[in-house]
TORNU-314999 format. One line per field, with one value per residue (C-alpha): residue number from 1; z, y, x. Coordinates in Angstrom, 3 decimals. Each point is the difference from the previous one (the first is absolute). Last residue first. Layout:
# TORNU-314999
resi	NUM_... $
Z	Z_... $
Y	Y_... $
X	X_... $
# end
This chain:
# TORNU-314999
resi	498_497_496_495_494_493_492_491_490_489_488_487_486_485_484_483_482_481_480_479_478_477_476_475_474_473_472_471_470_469_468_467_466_465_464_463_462_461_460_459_458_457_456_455_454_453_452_451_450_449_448_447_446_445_444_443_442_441_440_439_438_437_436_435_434_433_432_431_430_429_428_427_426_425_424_423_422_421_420_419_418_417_416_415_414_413_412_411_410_409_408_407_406_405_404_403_402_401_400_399_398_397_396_395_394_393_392_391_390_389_388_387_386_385_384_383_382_381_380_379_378_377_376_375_374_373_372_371_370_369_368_367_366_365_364_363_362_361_360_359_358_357_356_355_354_353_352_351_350_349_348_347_346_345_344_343_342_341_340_339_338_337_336_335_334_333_332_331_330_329_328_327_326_325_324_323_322_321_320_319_318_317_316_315_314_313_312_311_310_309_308_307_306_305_304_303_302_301_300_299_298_297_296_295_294_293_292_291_290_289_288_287_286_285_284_283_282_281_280_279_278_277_276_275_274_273_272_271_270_269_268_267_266_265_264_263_262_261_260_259_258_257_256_255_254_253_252_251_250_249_248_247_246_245_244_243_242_241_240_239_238_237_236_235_234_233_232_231_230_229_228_227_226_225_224_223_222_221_220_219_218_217_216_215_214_213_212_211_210_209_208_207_206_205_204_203_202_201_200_199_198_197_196_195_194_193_192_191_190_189_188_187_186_185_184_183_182_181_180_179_178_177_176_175_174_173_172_171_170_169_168_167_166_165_164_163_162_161_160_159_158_157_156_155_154_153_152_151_150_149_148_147_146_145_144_143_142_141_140_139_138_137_136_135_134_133_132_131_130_129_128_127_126_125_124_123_122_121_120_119_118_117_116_115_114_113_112_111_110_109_108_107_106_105_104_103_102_101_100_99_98_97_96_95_94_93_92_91_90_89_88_87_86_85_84_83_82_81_80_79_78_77_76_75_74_73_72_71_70_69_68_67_66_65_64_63_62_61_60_59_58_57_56_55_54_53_52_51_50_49_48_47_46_45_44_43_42_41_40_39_38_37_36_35_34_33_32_31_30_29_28_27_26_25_24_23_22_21_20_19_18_17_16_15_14_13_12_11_10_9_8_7_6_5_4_3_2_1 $
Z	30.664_3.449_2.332_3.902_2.217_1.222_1.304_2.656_-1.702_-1.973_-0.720_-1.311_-3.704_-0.722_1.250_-2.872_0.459_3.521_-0.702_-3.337_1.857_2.185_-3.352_-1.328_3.081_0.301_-4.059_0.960_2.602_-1.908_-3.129_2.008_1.503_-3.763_-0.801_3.071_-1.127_-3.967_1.082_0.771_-3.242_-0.206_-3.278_-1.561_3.752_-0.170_-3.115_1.546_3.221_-1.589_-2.103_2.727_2.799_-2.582_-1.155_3.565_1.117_-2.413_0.955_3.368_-0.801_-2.375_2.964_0.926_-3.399_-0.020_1.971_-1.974_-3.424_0.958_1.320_-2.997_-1.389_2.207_0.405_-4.005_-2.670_-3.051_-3.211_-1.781_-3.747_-0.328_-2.672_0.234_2.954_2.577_3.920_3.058_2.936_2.806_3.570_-0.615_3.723_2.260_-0.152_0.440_-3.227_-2.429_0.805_0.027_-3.312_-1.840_-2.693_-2.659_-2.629_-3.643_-1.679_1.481_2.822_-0.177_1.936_2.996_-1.189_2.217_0.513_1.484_4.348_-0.239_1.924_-3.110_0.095_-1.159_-4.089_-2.006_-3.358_-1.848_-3.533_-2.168_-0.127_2.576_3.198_2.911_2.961_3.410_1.942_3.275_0.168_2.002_-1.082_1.229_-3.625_-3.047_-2.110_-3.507_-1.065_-3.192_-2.710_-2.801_-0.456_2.774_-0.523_2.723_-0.303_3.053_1.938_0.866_-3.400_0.629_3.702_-0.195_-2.799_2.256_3.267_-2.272_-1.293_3.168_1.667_1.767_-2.813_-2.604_1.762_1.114_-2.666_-3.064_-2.632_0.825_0.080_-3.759_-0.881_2.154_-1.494_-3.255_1.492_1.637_-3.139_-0.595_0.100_-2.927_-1.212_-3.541_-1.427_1.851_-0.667_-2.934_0.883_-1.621_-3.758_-0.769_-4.184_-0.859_-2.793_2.804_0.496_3.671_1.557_2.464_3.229_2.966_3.453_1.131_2.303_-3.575_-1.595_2.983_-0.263_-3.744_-0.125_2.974_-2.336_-2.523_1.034_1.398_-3.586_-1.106_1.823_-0.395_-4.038_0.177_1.791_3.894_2.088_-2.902_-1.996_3.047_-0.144_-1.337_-1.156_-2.877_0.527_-3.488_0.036_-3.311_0.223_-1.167_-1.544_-3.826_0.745_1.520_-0.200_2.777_3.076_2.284_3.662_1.665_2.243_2.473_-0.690_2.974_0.982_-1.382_-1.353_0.651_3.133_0.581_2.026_-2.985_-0.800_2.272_-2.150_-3.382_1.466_1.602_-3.563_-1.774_2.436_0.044_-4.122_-0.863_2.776_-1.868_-3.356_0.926_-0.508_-2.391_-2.826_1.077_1.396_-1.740_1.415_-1.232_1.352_0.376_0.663_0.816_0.394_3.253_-1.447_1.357_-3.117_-2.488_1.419_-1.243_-3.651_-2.916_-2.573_-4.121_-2.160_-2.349_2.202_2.084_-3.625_-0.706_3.644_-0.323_2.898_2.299_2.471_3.626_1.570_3.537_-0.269_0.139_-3.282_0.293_-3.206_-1.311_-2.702_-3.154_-2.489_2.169_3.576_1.022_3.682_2.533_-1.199_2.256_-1.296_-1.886_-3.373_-1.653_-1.555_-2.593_-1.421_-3.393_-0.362_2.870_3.170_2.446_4.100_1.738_3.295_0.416_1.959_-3.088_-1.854_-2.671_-1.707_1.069_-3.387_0.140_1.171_-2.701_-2.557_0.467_0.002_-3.045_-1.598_1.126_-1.220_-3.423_-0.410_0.748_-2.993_-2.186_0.462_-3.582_-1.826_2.811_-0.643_-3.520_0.877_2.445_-2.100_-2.544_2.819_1.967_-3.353_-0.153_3.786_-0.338_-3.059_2.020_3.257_-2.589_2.611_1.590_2.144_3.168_-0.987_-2.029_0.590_3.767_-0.256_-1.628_2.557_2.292_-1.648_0.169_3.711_0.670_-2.470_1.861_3.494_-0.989_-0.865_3.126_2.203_-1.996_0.061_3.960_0.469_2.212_3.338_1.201_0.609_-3.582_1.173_2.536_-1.631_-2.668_1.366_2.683_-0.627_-4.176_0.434_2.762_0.711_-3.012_-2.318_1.740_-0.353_-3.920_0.296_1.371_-2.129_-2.519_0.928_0.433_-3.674_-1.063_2.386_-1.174_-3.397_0.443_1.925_-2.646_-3.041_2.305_0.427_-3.484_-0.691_2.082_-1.051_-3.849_-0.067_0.883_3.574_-0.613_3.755_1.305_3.252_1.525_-3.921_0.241_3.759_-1.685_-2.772_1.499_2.533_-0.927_-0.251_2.978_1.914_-1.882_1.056_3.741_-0.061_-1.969_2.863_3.010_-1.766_-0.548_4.101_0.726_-2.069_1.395_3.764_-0.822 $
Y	-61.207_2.151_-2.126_0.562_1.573_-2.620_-3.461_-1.416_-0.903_-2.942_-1.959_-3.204_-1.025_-3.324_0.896_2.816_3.141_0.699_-0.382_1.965_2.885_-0.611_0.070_3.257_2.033_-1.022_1.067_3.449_0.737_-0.894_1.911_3.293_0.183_0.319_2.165_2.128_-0.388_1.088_3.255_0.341_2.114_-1.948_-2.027_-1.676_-1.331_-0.897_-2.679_-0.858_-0.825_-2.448_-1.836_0.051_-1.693_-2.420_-1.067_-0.346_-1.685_-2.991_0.099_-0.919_-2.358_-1.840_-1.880_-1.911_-2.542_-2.813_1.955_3.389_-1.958_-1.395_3.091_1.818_-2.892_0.823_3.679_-0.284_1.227_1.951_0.094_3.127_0.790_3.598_1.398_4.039_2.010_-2.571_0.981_-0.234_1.027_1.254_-0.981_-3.908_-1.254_-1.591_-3.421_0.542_-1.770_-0.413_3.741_1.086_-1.728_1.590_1.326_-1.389_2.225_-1.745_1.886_3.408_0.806_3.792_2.987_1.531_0.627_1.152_-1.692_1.904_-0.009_3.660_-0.070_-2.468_-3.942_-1.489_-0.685_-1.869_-0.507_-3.136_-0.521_-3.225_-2.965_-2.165_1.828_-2.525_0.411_-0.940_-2.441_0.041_3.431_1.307_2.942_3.531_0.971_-1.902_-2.374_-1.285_2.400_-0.433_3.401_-1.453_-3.773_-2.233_-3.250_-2.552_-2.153_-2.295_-0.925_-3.627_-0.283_2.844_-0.017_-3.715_1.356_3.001_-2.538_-2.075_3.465_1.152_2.669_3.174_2.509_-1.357_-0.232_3.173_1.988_-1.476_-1.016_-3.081_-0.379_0.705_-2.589_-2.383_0.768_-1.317_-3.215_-0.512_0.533_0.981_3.857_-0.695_2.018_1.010_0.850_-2.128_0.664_-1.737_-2.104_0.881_-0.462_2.005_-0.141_3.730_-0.303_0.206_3.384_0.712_1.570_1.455_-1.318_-2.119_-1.038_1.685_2.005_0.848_0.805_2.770_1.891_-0.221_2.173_1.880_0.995_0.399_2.565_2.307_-0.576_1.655_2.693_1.295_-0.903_2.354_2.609_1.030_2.430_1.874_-3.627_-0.512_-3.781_-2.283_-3.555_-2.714_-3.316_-1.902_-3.322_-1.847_-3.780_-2.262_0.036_-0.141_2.913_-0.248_3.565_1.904_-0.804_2.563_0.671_3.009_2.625_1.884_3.584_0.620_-1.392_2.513_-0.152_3.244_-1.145_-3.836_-1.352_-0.599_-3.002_-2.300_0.093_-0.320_-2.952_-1.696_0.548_-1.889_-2.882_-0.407_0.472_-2.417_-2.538_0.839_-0.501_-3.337_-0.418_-3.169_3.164_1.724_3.383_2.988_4.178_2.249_3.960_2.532_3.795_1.769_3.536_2.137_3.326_2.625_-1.376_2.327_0.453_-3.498_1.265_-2.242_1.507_-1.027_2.214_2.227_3.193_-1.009_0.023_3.453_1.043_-1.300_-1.934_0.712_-2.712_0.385_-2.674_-0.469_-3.964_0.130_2.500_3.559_1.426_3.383_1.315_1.827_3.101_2.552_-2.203_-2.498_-0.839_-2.233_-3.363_-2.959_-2.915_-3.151_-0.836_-2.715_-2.309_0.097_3.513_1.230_-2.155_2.252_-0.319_2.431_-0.849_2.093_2.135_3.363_2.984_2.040_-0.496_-2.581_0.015_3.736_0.632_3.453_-0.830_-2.679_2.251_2.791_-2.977_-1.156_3.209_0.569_-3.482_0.377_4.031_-1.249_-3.361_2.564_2.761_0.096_-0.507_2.379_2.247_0.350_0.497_2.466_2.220_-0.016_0.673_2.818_2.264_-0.529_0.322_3.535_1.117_-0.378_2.295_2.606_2.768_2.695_-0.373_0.339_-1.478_-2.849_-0.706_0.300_-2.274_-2.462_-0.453_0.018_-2.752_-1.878_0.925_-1.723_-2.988_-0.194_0.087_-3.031_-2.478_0.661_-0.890_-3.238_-0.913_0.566_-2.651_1.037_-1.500_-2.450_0.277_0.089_2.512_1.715_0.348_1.588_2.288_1.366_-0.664_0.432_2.328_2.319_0.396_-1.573_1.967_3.444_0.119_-0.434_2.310_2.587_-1.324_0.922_3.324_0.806_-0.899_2.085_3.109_-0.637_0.508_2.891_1.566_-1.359_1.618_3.588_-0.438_-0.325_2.739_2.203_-1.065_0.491_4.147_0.714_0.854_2.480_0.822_-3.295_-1.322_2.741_0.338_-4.219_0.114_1.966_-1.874_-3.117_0.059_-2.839_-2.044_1.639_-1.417_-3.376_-0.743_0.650_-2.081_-2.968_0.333_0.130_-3.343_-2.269_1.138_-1.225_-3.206_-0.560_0.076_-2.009 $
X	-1.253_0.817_1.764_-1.590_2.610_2.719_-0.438_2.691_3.437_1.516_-3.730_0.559_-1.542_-1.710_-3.297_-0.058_-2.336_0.908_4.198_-0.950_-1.517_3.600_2.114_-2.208_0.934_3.445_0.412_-1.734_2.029_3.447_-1.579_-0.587_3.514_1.056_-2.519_1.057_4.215_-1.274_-1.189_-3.945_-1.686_-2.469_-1.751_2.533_0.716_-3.294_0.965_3.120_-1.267_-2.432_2.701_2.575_-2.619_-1.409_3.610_0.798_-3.270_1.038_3.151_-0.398_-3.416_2.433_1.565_-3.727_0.971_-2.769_-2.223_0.477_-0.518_-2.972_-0.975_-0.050_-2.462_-2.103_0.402_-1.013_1.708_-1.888_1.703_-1.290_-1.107_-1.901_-1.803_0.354_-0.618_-0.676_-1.205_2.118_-1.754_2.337_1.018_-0.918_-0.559_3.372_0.034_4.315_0.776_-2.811_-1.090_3.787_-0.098_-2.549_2.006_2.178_1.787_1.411_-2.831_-0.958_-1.857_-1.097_-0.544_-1.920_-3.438_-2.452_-3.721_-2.542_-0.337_0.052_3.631_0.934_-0.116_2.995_0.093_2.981_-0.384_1.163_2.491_0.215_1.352_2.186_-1.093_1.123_-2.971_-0.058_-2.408_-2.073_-1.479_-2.607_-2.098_0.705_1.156_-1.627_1.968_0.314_-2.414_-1.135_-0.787_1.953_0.022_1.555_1.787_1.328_3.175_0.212_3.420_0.655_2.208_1.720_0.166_1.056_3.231_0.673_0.992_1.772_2.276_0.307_-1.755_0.636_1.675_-1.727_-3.552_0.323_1.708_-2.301_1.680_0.088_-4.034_-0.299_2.447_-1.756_-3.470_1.419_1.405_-3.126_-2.316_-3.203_1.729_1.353_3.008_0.711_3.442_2.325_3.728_1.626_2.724_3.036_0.149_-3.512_-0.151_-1.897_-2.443_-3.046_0.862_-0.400_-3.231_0.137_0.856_-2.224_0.558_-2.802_2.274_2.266_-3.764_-0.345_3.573_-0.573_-3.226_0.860_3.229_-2.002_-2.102_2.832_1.661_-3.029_-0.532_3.759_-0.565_-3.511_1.829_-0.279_-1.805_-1.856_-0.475_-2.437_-1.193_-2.407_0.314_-0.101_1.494_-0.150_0.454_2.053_-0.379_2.993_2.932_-0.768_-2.825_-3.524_-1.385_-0.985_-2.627_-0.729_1.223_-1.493_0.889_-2.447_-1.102_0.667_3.527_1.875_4.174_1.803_2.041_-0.002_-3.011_-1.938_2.733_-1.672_-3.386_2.042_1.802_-3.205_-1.499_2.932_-0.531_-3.710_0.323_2.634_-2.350_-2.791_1.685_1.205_3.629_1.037_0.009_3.072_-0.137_1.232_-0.414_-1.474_-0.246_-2.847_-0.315_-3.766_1.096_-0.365_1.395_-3.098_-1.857_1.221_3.318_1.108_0.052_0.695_2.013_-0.488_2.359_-0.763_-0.692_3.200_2.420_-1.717_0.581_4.336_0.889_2.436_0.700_1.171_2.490_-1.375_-0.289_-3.710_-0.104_-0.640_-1.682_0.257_-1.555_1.449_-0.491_-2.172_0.202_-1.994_1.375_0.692_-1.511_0.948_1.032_-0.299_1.749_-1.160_2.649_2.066_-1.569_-0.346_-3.171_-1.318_-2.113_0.907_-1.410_-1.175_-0.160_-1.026_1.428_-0.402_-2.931_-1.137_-3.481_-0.720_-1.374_1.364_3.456_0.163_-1.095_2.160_3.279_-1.655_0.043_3.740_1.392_-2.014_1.819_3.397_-0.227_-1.144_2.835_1.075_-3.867_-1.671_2.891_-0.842_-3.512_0.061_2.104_-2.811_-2.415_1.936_0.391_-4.062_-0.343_1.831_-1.915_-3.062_1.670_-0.492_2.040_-0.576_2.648_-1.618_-3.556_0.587_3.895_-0.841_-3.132_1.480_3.136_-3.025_-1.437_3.622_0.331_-3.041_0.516_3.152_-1.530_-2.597_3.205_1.906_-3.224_-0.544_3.872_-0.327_-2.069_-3.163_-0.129_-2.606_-3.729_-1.012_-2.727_1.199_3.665_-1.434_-2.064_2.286_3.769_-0.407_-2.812_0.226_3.547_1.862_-2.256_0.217_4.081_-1.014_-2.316_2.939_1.827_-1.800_-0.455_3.754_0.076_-2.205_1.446_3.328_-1.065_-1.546_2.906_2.590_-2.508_0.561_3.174_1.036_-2.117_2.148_3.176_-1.550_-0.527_-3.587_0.060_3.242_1.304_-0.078_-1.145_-2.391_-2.082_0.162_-1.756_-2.587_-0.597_0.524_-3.042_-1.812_2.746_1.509_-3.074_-0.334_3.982_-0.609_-3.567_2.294_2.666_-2.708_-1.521_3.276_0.996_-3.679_0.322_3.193_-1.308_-2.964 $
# end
């Protein structure tokens, strides 16, 4: 406001001794009508134009371009476009001073202006396309600077995503992921196709494939892909409403293409960052499955091939999944993991089932094999709130099973689920044929839960530590009331929460 006001006392000053030339001309120069004194007079006239203009220029920006405009289209308004209405301004009142000050035929002008318009149209082609397009692209509004997107050009070895910065007369300005900055001619942007996260506040529906072979059963490919996709919402940039999904590709020479299609922020992080965060939930999940993508069936395996599918029918199977579990691999031996296997039961549960509700009484713990679980405890307005996931390769349920403690939270299944259930009975079959494991048992228990609410807390490491010995003597003398076959080492502590 400050400039406009400056702008309009200098164009008032200027109208005043325009008007009043004459007599301020008979003070300044002793002959009026020799040519100093005309000079002046066509300089003070011409000032006074052009001071005008910018003084509506000045008026523009203030209550137009930063007022109407900006209202309306609710965000800023390029500066090209602004740039672009000042010169045809100052070019009308370049008119109007030939016109009226000089007396000239301003026609004659724009005739001599035409014919050299034209030959420079012809040399300067390629100048004149990048600057209409760059006018056009602030007045469409399609792209705008702050916006993300991604280029899409036969010229290009890839697509080039970025951020745009600015569209400039002659060029735009793209900044790519990696920080390098690309300058891109506005004739080569107006021909090119550009998609434009802004327009739906940059959450973009992205999708990768991945290759399983064909002895998999698609609803198992899909349980396990979705449980990946699910898991992976917890990484930055990637959203968990609207939910993934797994679709079905094309079969190829290897196997069965799936397609894992999900949303995320391309503001926060790039489509290939999003991506790779996918996969590697995707990957991380079929290893715990015990499966890989699919290899080329060409290929002629010297060494012993590693298994591809596992069955969960079977006890060998269900042994491989159990060892890889920290408490039974760290506490049992091998015979001891080959009766849970086979003793153990393999239970399904479809979307929506809860495997266990909180406050009831547990008997039996949990091995995840497929598939991904919420976890709920009852909120302060007695409604469900989620805590976080159980992923495959996890167990739960086992202070439950171990110390007869209740279930402290409901554990519900997001996706298809696959889970080996093991019994207290058949736990203590084990315990009473081999009472020494109950030590280690309780230790792995002890570190595992410590470690998770000492993720939690911001105790040093010398309290969690403290905190795990307590909690280990706790859980061994819930086992020693659980278990006939265990001796209790010291009287009963606090009550063990589940």
């Amino acid at each position: 406001m400050t400039g406009l006001l400056l702008r309009a006392a200098l164009f008032a000053l200027l109208a005043l001794a325009a008007l009043n030339e004459t007599e301020i001309a008979s003070l300044l120069f002793a002959d009026p009508s020799r040519g100093v004194a005309q000079a002046y007079s066509l300089t003070l006239r011409s000032l006074t134009w052009f001071a005008g203009a910018f003084v509506v220029i000045a008026a523009l920006e203030i209550f137009f371009w930063k007022g109407v405009v900006a209202r309306l289209a609710r965000h800023p308004v390029p500066a090209l476009l602004k740039s672009v209405v000042a010169l045809i301004v100052l070019a009308i009142t370049a008119t109007f001073v030939i016109s009226f000050v000089f007396n000239r035929d301003v026609t004659a002008v724009w005739a001599t202006s035409g014919v050299l318009g034209i030959v420079l149209g012809f040399a300067l082609r390629n100048m004149i396309q990048d600057i209409f397009t760059g006018i056009a692209l602030n007045l469409d509004g399609s792209i705008r600077e702050g916006d993300w997107i991604t280029l899409h050009h036969r010229d290009f070895t890839a697509e080039q995503y970025g951020k745009m910065l600015d569209i400039g007369w002659r060029v735009c300005r793209v900044q790519l992921e990696n920080n390098n900055v690309v300058i891109v001619p506005n004739g080569m942007l107006g021909m090119m196709a550009i998609t434009n996260f802004a327009h739906s506040d940059h959450v973009s529906r992205l999708q990768t494939e991945i290759t399983i072979d064909f002895d998999v059963p698609p609803e198992r490919a899909r349980r396990i892909l979705l449980a990946g996709a699910t898991a992976a919402a917890a990484e930055k940039g990637i959203l968990a409403d609207p939910p993934p999904a797994v679709l079905i590709g094309e079969p190829g020479e290897h196997g069965v293409c799936y397609i894992v299609r999900f949303w995320g922020k391309v503001d926060q992080r790039s489509p290939s960052a999003l991506r790779d965060a996918v996969m590697t939930h995707l990957l991380r999940q079929l290893h715990i499955a015990g499966l890989t993508p699919a290899l080329p069936k060409e290929d002629i395996f010297i060494d012993r091939r590693p298994k591809r599918l596992l069955d969960h029918a079977g006890g060998g199977d269900r042994l491989e999944i159990l060892s890889r579990t920290d408490l039974f691999a760290g506490a049992l031996e091998k015979p001891e993991l080959v009766e849970m296997a086979k003793k153990s039961a393999t239970r399904q549960f479809a979307p929506g089932d809860a495997l266990v509700r909180q406050g009831e009484d547990g008997a039996s713990l949990f091995v995840v094999a497929e598939g991904i679980l919420d976890v709920h405890i009852e909120g302060p307005d007695s409604r469900p709130l989620k805590v976080g996931h159980i992923l495959a390769g996890e167990i739960f349920g086992e202070m439950s099973l171990l110390t007869g403690a209740p279930r402290s939270a409901t554990v519900t299944a997001s996706t298809g689920v696959v889970a080996y259930e093991i019994t207290r009975d058949l736990f203590e079959t084990i315990l009473n044929r081999r009472p020494g494991i109950a030590e280690e048992i309780s230790r792995l228990v002890a570190r595992r839960q410590a470690a998770t609410a000492g993720a939690a807390s911001t105790q040093p490491p010398a309290d969690v530590e403290s905190q795990e010995k307590l909690l280990k003597q706790r859980i061994l003398d819930g086992m020693a009331k659980v278990f006939a076959g265990i001796a209790r080492t010291s009287p009963p502590g606090p009550a063990v929460q589940a």
